[in-house]
TIVOSE-801958 format. One record per atom (N, C-alpha, C, O, CB): residue number from 0; atom name; x, y, z. Coordinates in nm, 2 decimals. Glycine has a CB too. Layout:
# residues N
NUM:CA:X:Y:Z
...
# end
This chain:
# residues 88
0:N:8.16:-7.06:12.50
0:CA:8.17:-7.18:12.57
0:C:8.20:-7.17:12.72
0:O:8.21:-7.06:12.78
0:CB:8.28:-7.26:12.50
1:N:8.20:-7.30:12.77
1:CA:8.20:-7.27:12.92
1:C:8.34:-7.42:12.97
1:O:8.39:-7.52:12.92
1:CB:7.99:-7.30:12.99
2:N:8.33:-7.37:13.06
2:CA:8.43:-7.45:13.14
2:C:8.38:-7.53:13.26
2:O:8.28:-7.49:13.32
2:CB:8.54:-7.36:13.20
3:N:8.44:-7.67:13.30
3:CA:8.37:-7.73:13.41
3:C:8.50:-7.86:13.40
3:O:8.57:-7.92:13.32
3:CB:8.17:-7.78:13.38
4:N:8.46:-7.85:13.59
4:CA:8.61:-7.97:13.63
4:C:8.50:-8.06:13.69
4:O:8.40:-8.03:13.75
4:CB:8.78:-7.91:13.77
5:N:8.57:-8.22:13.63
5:CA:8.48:-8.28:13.72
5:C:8.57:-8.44:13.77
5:O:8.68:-8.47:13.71
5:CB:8.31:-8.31:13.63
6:N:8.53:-8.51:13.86
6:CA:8.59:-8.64:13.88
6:C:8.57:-8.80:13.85
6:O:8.49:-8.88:13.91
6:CB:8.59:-8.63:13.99
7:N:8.65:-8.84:13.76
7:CA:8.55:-8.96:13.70
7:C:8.64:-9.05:13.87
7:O:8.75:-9.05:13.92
7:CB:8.59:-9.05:13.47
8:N:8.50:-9.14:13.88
8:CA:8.56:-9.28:14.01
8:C:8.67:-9.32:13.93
8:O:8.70:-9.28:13.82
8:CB:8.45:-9.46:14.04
9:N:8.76:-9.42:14.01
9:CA:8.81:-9.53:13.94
9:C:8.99:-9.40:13.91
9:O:9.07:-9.46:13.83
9:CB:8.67:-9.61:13.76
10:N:9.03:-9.29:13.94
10:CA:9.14:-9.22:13.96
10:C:9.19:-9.20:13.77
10:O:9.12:-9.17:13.67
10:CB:9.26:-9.33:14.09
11:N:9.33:-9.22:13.79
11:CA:9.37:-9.18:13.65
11:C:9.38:-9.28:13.54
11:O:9.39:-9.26:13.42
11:CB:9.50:-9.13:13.66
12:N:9.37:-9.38:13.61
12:CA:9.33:-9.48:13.49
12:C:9.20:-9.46:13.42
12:O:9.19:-9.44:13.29
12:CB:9.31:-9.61:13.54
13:N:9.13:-9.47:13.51
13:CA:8.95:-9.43:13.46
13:C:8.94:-9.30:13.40
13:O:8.84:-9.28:13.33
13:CB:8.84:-9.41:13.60
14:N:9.01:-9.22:13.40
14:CA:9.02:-9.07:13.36
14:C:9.09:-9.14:13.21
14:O:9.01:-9.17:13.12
14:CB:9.14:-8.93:13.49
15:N:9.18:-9.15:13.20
15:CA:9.23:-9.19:13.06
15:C:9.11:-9.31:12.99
15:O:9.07:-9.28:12.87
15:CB:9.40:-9.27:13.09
16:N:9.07:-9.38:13.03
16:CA:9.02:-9.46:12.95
16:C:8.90:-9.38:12.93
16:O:8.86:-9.41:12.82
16:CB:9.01:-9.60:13.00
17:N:8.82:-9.29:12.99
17:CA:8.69:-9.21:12.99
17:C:8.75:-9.12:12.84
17:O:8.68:-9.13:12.74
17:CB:8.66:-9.10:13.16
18:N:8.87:-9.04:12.84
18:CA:8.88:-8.94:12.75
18:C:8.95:-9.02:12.61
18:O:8.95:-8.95:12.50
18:CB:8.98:-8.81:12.83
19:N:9.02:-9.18:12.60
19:CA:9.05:-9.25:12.48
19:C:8.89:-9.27:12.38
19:O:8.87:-9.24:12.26
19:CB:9.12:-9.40:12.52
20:N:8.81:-9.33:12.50
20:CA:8.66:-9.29:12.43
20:C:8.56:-9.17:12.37
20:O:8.44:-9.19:12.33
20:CB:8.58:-9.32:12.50
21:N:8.62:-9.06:12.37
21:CA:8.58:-8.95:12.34
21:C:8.57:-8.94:12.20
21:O:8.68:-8.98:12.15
21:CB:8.65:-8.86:12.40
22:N:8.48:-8.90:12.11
22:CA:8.50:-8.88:11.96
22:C:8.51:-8.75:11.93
22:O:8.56:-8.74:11.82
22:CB:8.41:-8.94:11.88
23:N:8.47:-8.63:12.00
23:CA:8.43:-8.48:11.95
23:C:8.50:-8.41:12.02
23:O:8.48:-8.29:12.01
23:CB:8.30:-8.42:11.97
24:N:8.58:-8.45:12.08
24:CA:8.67:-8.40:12.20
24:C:8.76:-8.35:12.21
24:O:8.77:-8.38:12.33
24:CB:8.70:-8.45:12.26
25:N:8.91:-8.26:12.17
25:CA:9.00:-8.31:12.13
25:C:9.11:-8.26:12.28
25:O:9.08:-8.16:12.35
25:CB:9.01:-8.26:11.96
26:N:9.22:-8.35:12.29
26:CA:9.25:-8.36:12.39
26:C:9.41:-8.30:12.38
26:O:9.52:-8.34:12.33
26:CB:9.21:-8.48:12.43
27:N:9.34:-8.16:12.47
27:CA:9.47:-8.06:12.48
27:C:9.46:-7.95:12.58
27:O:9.41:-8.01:12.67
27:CB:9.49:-7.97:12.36
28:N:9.48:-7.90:12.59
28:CA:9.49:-7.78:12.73
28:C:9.44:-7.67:12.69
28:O:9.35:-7.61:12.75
28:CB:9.64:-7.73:12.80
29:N:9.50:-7.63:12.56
29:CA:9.42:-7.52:12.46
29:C:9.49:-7.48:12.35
29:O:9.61:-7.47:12.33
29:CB:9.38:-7.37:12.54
30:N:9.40:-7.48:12.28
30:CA:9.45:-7.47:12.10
30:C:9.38:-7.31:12.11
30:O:9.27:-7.35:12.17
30:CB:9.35:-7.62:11.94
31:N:9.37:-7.25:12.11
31:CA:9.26:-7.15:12.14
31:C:9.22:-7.10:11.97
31:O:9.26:-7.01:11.90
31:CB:9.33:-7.02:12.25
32:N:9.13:-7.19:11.96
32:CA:9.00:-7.21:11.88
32:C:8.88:-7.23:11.98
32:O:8.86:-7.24:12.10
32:CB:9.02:-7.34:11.79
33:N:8.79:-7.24:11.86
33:CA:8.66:-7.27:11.92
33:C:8.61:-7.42:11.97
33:O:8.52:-7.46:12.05
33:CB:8.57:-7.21:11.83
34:N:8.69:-7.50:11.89
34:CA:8.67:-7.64:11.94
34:C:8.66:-7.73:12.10
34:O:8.74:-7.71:12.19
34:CB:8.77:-7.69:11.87
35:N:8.58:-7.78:12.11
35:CA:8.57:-7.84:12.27
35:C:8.67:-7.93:12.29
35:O:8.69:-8.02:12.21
35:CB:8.44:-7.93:12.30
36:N:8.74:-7.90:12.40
36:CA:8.86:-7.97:12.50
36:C:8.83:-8.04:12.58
36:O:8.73:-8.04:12.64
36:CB:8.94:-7.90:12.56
37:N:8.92:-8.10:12.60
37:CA:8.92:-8.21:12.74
37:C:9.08:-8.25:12.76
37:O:9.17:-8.28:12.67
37:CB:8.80:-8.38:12.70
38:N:9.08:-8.24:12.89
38:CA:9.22:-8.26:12.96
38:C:9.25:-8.32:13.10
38:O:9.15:-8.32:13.17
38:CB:9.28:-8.15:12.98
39:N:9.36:-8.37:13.15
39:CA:9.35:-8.41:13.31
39:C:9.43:-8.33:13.33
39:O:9.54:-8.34:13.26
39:CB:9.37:-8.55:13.38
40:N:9.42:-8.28:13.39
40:CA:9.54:-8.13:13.47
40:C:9.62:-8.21:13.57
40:O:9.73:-8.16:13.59
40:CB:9.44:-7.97:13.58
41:N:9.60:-8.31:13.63
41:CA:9.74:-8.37:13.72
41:C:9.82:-8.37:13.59
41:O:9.89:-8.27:13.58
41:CB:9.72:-8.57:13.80
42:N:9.82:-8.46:13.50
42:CA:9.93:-8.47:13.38
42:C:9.93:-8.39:13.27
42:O:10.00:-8.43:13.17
42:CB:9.94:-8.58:13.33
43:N:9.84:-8.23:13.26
43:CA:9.87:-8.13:13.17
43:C:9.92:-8.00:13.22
43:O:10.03:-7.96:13.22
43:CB:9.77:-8.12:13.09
44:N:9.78:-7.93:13.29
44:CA:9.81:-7.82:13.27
44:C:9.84:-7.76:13.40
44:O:9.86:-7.64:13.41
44:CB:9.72:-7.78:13.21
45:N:9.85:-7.88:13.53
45:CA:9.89:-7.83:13.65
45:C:9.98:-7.90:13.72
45:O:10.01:-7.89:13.83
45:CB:9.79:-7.80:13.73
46:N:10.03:-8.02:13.60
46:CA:10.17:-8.09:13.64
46:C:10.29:-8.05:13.70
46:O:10.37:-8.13:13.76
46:CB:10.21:-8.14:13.55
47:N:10.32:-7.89:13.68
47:CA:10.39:-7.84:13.74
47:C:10.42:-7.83:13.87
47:O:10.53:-7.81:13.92
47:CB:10.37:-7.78:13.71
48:N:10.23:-7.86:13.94
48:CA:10.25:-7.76:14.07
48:C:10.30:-7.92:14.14
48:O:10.32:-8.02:14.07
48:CB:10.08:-7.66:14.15
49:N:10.32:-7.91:14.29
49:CA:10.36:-8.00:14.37
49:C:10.25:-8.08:14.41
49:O:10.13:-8.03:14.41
49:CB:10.43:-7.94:14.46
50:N:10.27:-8.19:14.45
50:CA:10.13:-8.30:14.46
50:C:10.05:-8.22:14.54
50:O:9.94:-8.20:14.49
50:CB:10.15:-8.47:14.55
51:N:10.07:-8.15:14.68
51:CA:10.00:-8.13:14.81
51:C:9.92:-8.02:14.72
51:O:9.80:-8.02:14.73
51:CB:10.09:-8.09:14.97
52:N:10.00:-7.92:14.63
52:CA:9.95:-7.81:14.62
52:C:9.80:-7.86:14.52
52:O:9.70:-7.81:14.55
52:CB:10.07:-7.71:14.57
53:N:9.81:-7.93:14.43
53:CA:9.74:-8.00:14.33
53:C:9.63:-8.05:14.44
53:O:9.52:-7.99:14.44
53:CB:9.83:-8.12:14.24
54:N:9.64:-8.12:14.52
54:CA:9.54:-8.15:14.62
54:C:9.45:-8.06:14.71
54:O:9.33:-8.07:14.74
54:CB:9.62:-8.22:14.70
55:N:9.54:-7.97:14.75
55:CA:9.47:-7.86:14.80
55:C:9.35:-7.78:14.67
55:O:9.23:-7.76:14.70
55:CB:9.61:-7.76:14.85
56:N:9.38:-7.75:14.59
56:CA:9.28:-7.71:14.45
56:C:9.23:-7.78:14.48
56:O:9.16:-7.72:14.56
56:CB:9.30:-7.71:14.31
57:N:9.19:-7.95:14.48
57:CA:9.06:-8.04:14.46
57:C:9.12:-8.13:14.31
57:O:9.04:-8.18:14.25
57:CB:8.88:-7.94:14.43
58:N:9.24:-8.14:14.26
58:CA:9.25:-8.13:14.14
58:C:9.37:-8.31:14.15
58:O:9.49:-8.32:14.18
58:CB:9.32:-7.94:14.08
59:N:9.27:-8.42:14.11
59:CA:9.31:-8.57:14.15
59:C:9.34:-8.63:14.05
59:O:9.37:-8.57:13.94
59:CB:9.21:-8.66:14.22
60:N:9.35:-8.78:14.07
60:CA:9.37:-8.84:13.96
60:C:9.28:-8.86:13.82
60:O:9.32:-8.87:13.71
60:CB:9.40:-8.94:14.00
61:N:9.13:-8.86:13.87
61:CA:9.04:-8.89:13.84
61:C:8.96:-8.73:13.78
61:O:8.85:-8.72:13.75
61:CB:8.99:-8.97:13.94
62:N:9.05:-8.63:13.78
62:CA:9.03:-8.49:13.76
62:C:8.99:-8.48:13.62
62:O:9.08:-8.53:13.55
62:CB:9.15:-8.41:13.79
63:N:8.88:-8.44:13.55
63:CA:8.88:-8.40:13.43
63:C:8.81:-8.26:13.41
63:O:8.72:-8.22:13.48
63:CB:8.81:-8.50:13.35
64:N:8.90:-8.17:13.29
64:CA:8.86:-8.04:13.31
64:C:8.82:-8.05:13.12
64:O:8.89:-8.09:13.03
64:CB:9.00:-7.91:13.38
65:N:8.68:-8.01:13.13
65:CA:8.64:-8.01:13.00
65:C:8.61:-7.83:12.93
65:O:8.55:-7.74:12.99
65:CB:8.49:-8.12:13.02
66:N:8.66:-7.82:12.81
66:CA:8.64:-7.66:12.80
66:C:8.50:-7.67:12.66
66:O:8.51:-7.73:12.55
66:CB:8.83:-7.56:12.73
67:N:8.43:-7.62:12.69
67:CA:8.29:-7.66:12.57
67:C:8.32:-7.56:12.46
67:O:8.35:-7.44:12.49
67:CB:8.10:-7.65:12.63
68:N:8.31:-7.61:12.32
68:CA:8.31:-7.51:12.22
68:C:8.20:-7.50:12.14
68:O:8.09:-7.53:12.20
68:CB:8.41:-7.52:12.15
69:N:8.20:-7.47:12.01
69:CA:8.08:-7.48:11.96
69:C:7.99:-7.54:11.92
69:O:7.88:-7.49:11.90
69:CB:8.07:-7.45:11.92
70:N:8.03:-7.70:11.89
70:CA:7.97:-7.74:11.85
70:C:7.83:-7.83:11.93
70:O:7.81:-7.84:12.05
70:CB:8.04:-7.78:11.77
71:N:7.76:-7.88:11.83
71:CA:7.61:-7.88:11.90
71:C:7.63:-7.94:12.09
71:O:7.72:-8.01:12.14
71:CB:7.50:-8.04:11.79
72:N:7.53:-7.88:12.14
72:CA:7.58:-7.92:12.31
72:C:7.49:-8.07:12.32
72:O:7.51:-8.14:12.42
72:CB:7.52:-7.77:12.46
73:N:7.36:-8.11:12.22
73:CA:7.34:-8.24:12.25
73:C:7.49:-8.34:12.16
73:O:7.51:-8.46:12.19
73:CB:7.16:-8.28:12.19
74:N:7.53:-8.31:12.11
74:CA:7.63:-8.39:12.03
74:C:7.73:-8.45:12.13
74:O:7.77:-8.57:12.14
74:CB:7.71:-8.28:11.91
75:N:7.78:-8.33:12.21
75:CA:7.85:-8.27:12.31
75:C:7.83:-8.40:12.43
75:O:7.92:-8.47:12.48
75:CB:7.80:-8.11:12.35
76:N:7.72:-8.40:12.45
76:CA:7.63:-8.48:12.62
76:C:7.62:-8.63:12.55
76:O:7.65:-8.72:12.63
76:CB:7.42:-8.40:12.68
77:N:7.57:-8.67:12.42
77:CA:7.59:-8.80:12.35
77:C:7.75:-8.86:12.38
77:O:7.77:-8.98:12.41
77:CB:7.56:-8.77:12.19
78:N:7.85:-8.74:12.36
78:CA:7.97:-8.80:12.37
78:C:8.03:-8.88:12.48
78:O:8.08:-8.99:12.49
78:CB:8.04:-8.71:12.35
79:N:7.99:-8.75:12.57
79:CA:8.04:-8.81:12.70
79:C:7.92:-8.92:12.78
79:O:7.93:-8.95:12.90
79:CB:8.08:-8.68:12.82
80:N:7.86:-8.95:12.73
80:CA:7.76:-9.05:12.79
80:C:7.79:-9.18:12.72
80:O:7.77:-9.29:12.77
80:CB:7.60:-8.99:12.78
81:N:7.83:-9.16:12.59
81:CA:7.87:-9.29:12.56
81:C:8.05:-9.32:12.56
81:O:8.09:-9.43:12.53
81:CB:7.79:-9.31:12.43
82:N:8.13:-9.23:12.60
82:CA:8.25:-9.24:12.70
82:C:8.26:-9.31:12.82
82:O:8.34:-9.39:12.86
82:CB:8.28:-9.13:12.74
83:N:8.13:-9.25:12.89
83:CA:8.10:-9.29:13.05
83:C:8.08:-9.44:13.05
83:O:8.12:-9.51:13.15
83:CB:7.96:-9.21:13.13
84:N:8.01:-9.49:12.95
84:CA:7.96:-9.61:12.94
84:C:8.07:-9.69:12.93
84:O:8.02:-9.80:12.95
84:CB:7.87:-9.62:12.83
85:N:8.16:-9.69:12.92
85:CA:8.30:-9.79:12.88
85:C:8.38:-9.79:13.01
85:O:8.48:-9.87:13.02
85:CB:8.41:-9.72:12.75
86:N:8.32:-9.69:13.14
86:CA:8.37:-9.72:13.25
86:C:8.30:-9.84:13.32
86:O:8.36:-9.93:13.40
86:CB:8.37:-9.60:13.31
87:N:8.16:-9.83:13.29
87:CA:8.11:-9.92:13.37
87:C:8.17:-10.08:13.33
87:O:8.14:-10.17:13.40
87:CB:7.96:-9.90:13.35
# end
């Protein structure tokens, strides 16, 4: 699997309501299995660090870090496209 950070508009609200729509997804930092993740690292996995320092990374409200596992990758792109759709 592969890893990829990206920024939904619309900050941490939009980030939460993007990843409540998710069906295949499961939302954790890492189970370390093979299953596909999704997380916002402001409020998981880099909550720790200090705002400026979090900013300096590139890492916002609107931050989503998705980890892909195995299952099908069109299943995968259906998901988040009809996620995305609930922002509009």
């Amino acid at each position: 699997g592969g890893m990829v950070a990206f920024d939904i508009r619309g900050g941490e609200q939009a980030a939460f309501r993007f990843i409540q729509h998710l069906e295949l997804f499961a939302f954790a930092e890492s189970l370390g299995g093979v299953e596909s993740l999704i997380e916002h690292p402001q409020t998981m996995s880099h909550a720790s660090m200090a705002a400026a320092a979090r900013a300096a990374a590139g890492i916002r409200g609107g931050t989503i870090r998705v980890s892909a596992g195995i299952e099908d990758p069109e299943d995968l792109v259906a998901d988040m496209a009809r996620a995305l759709g609930h922002l509009a």
